[in-house]
C-alpha positions as CSV (number, residue, x, y, z in Angstrom):
1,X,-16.0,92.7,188.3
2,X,-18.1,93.6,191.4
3,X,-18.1,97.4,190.1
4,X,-20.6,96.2,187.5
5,X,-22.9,94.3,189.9
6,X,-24.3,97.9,191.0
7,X,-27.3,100.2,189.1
8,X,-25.6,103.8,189.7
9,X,-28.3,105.3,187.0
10,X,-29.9,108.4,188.2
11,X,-33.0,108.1,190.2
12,X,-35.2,109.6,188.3
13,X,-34.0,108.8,185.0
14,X,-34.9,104.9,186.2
15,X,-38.2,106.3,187.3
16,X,-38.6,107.3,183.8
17,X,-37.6,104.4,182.1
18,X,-40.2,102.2,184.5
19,X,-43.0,104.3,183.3
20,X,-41.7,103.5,180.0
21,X,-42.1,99.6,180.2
22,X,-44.6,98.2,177.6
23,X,-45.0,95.3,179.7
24,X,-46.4,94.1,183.7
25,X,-44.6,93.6,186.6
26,X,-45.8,91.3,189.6
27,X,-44.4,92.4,193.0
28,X,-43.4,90.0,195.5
29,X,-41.9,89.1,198.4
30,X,-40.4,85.5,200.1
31,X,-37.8,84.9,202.7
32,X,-36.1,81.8,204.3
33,X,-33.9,81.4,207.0
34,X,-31.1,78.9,205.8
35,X,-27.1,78.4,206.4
36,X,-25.4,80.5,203.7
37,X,-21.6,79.6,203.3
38,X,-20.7,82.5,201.0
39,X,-23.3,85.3,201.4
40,X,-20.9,87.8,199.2
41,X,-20.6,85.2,196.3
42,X,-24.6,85.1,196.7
43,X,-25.1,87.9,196.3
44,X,-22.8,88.9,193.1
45,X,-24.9,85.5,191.5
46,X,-28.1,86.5,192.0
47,X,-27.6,90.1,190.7
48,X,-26.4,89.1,187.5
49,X,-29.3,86.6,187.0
50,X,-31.7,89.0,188.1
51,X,-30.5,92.0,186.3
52,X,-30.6,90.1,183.3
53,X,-34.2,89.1,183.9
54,X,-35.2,93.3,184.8
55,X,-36.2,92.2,188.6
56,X,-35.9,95.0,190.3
57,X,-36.0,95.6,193.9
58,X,-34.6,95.2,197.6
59,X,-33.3,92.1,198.8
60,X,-31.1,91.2,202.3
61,X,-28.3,88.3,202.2
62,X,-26.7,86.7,205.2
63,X,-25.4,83.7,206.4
64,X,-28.6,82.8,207.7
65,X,-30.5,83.3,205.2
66,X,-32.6,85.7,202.6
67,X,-35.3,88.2,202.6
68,X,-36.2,89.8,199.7
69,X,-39.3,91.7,197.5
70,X,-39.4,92.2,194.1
71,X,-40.7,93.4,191.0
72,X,-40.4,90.9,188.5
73,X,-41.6,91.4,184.8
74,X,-44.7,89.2,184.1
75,X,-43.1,87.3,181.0
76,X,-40.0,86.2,183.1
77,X,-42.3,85.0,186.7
78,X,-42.0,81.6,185.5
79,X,-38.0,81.6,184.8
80,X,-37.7,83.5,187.9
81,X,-39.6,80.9,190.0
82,X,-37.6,78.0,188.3
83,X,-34.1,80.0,189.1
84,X,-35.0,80.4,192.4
85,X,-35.9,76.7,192.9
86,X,-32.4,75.8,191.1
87,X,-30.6,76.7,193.9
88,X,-30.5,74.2,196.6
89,X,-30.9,76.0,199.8
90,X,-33.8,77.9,198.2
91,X,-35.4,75.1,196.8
92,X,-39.3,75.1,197.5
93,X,-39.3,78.6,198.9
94,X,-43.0,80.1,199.6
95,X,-43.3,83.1,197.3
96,X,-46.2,85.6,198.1
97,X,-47.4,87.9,195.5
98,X,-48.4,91.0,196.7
99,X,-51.9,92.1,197.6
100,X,-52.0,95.0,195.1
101,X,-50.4,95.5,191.9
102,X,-48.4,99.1,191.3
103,X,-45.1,100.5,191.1
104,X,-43.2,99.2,194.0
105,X,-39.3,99.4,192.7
106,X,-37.3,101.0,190.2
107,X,-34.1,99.5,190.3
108,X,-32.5,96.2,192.0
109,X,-30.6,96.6,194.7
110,X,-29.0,93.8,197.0
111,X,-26.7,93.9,200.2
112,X,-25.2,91.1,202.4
113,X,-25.7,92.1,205.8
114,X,-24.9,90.2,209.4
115,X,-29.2,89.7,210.3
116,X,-31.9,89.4,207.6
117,X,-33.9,92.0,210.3
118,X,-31.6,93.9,212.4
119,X,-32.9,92.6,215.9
120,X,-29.6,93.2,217.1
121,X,-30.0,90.1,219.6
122,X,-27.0,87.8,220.1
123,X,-27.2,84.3,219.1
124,X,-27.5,82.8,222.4
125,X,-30.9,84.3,223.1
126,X,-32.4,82.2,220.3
127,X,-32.5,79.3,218.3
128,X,-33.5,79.4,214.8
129,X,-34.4,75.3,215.0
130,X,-36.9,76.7,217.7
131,X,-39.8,78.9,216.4
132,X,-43.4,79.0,217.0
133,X,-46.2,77.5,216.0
134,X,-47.6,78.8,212.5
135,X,-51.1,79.2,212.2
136,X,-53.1,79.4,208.9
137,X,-55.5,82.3,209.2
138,X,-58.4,80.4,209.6
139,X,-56.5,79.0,212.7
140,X,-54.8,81.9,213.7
141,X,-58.9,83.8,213.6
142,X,-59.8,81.4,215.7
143,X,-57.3,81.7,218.8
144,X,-57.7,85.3,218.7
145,X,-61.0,84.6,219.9
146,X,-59.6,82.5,222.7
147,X,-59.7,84.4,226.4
148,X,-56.1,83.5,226.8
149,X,-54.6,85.2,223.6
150,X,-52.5,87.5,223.4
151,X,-52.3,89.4,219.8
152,X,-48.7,90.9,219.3
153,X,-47.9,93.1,216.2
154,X,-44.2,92.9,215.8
155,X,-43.6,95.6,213.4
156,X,-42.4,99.5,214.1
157,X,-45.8,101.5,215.3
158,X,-46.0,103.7,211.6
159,X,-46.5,100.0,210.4
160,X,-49.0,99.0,212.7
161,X,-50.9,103.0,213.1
162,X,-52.7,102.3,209.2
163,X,-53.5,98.4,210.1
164,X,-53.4,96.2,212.7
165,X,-55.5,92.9,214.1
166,X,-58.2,93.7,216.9
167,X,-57.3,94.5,220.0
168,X,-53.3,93.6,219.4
169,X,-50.3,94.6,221.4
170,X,-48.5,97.5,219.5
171,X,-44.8,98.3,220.8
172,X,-44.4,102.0,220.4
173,X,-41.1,101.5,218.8
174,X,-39.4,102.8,215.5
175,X,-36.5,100.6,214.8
176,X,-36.4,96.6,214.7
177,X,-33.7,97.0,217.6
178,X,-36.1,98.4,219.8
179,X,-38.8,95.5,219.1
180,X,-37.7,92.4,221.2
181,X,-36.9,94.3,224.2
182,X,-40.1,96.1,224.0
183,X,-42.2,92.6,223.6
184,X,-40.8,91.3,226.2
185,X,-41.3,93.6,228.7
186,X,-45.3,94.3,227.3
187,X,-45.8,90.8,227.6
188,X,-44.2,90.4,231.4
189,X,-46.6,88.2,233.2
190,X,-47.8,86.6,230.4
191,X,-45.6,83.6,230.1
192,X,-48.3,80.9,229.8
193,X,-51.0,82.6,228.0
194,X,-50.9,82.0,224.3
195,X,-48.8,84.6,222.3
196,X,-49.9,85.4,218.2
197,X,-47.7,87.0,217.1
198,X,-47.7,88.5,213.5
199,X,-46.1,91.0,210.8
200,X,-46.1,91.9,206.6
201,X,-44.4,88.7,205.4
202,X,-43.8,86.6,208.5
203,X,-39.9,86.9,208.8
204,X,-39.8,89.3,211.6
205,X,-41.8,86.5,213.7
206,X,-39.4,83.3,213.2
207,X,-36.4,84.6,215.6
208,X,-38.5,87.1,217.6
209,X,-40.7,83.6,218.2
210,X,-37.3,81.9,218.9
211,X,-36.6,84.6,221.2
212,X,-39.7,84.5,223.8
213,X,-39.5,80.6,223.8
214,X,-35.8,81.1,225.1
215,X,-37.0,83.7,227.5
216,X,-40.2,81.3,229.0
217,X,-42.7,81.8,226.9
218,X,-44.1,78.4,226.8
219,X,-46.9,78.9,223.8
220,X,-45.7,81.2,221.1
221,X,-47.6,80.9,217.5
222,X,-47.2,82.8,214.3
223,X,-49.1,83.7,211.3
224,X,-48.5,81.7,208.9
225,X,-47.0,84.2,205.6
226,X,-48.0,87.5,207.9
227,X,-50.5,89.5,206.6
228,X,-49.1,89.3,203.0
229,X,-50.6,85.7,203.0
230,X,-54.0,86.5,205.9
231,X,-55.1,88.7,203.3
232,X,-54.9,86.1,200.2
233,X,-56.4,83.6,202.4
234,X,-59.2,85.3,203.9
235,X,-60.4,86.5,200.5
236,X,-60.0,82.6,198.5
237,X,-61.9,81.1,201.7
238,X,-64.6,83.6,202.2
239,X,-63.6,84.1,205.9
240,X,-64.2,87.7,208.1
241,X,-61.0,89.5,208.2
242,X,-60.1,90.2,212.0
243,X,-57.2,92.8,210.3
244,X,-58.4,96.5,209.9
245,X,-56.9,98.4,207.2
246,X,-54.4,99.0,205.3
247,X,-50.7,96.4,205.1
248,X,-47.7,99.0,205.4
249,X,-44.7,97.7,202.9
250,X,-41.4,99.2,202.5
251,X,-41.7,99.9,198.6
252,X,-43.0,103.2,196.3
253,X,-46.8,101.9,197.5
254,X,-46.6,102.4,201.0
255,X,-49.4,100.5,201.7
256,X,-51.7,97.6,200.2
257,X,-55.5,97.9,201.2
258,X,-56.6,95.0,203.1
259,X,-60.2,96.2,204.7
260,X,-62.0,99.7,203.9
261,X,-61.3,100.5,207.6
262,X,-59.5,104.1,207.6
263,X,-58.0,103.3,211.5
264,X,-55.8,106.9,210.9
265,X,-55.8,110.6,210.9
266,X,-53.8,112.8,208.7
267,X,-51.0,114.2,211.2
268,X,-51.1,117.5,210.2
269,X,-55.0,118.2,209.8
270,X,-56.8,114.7,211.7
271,X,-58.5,114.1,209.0
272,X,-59.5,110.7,208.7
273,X,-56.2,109.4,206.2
274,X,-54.4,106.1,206.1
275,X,-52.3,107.3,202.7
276,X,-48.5,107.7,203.9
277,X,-45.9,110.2,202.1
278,X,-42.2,110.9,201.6
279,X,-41.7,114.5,202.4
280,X,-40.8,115.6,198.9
281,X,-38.2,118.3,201.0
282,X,-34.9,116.6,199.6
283,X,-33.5,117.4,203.3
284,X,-36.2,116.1,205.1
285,X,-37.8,113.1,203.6
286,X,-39.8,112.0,206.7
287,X,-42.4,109.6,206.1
288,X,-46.0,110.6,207.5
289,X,-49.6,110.3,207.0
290,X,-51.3,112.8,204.9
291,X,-54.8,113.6,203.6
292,X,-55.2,115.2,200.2
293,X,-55.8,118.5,200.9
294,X,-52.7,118.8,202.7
295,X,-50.7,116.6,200.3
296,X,-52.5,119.8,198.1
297,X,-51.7,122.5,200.2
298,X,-48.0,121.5,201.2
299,X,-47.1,120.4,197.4
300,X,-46.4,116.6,199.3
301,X,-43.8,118.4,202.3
302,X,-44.5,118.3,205.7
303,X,-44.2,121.6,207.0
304,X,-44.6,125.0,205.4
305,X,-40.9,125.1,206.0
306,X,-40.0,121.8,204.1
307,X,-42.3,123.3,201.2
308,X,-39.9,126.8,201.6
309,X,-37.0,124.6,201.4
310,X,-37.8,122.6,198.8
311,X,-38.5,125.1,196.3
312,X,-35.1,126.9,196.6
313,X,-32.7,126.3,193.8
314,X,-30.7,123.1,194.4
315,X,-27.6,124.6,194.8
316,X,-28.9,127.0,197.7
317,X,-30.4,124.0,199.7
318,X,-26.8,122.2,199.3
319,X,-25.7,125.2,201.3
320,X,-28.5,125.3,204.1
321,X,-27.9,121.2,204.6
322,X,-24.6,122.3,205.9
323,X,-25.9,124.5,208.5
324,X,-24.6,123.0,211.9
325,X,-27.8,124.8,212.9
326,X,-30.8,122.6,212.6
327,X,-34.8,122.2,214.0
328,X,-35.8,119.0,215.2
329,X,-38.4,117.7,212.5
330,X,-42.3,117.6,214.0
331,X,-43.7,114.6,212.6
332,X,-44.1,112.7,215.9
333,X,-42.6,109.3,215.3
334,X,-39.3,110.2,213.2
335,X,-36.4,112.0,215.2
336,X,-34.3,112.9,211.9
337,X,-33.7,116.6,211.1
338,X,-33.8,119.3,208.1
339,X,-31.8,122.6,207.8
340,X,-33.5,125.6,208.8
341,X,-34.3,127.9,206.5
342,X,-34.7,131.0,208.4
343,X,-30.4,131.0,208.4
């Protein structure tokens, strides 16, 4: 049975089929940490409902909990919302739309895996019936104004290097696993100053919260939805925003605008840019910040040597992947590496 609870359709032929539709799609995103006794049974539940409704997108299962965003047709929100409600450990779940409408997913796809965000951290250096404070953003505006604040962005620095809150605290890290040690160590001395912490959706706060109250922190606070729900809020309440450009998500939009602040440079020209792209070099892929004219120039690669590459015939680049011989890709946060076509 679970061979059927998978979409092996061709990317591009779902791609297709999306730009088909005749109808809307509303993107959106919720999570909630909650005991799971069968994560695996779950998960096989919620993709048949949800398939059968056309939601597409990505969505994490554990046993403590789930975090997921989605593209749900318009005409089924409502019998999506009521689903979700039917199932008693989800049951009044905060659901944020998203900030800006567009094609975020083409497919659903959901995995049971052992953290909602792969911290990496062992149980005992948290306690997910200890969290911080949440602040509404009116609230959360206001203690960032406060001399004994401390603004921490707890997302990866790509996140953060298109829009972040004044003056915050930006771990230079890529991965999640990376994250709580680095916090910890930026905020060393700062054990009774207040800590505001914030990220997209708000999930990435609840255990690294958890995590600085176990280690001393003695007043951690959070914003209240991330900037998914600072961004709804400011603009229904008429208040100054205090973030600066653009929201990063992990979907086909890279990015929802937020303020007209362009805080970036393109990294190949330093143009002034906040638009990420996906290398279009099959190999490569690297995700990086590029202005038009080079998105222009480069055909939406990297590196004249990702453009090279790309336009080979597909079964000559399936050779030149396997090249044990391989250059160190030069987009400055991303390690990965591509073949190298001189071989």
């Amino acid at each position: 049975m679970k061979k059927h609870l998978f979409n092996r359709i061709d990317k591009e032929d779902l791609k297709l089929a999306l730009s088909r539709e005749t109808f809307d799609r509303m993107t959106a995103s919720f999570y909630h940490y909650v005991n799971l006794s069968s994560p695996d049974d779950l998960r096989d539940q919620l993709y048949m409902k949800w398939n059968q409704m056309g939601v597409f997108g990505r969505v994490y299962i554990a046993s403590e909990g789930i975090n997921a965003q989605v593209s749900i047709p318009e005409h089924n929100w409502e019998k999506f919302s009521r689903y979700l409600d039917s199932i008693p450990e989800f049951k009044g779940i905060s659901i944020k739309r998203a900030l800006q409408e567009g094609s975020s997913f083409y497919k659903l796809k959901i995995k049971v895996r052992n953290e909602l965000v792969a911290y990496g951290v062992s149980e005992e250096f948290y306690d997910m019936d200890r969290v911080g404070k949440h602040l509404s953003a009116e609230e959360y505006n206001f203690a960032i104004d406060r001399t004994d604040s401390v603004v921490v962005d707890m997302r990866n620095y790509y996140e953060s290097e298109i829009g972040h809150f004044d003056n915050a605290l930006i771990p230079n890290v890529e991965t999640s696993k990376e994250l709580l040690p680095e916090v910890k160590r930026l905020l060393r001395g700062k054990e009774n100053d207040k800590i505001l912490l914030y990220c997209t959706g708000g999930i990435r706060c609840e255990k690294a919260s958890s995590y600085l109250l176990h280690n001393g922190f003695k007043d951690v606070n959070q914003l209240q939805g991330g900037i998914i729900q600072y961004a709804h809020d400011i603009k229904k309440q008429g208040i100054d925003s205090k973030f600066k450009g653009k929201n990063f998500v992990f979907d086909d939009r890279l990015g929802e605008r937020v303020t007209d602040d362009i805080i970036s440079s393109c990294h190949l020209c330093g143009d002034s840019c906040d638009d990420h792209t996906d290398c279009k070099n099959d190999a490569c892929h690297i995700l990086f910040i590029q202005c038009e004219k080079c998105n222009e120039s480069l055909n939406g690669c990297c590196s004249k040597e990702c453009m090279e590459f790309a336009s080979l015939p597909i079964d000559d680049q399936k050779v030149l992947r396997k090249d044990p011989d391989r250059v160190i890709s030069r987009t400055f946060f991303d390690s990965r590496i591509k073949p190298r076509l001189d071989k």
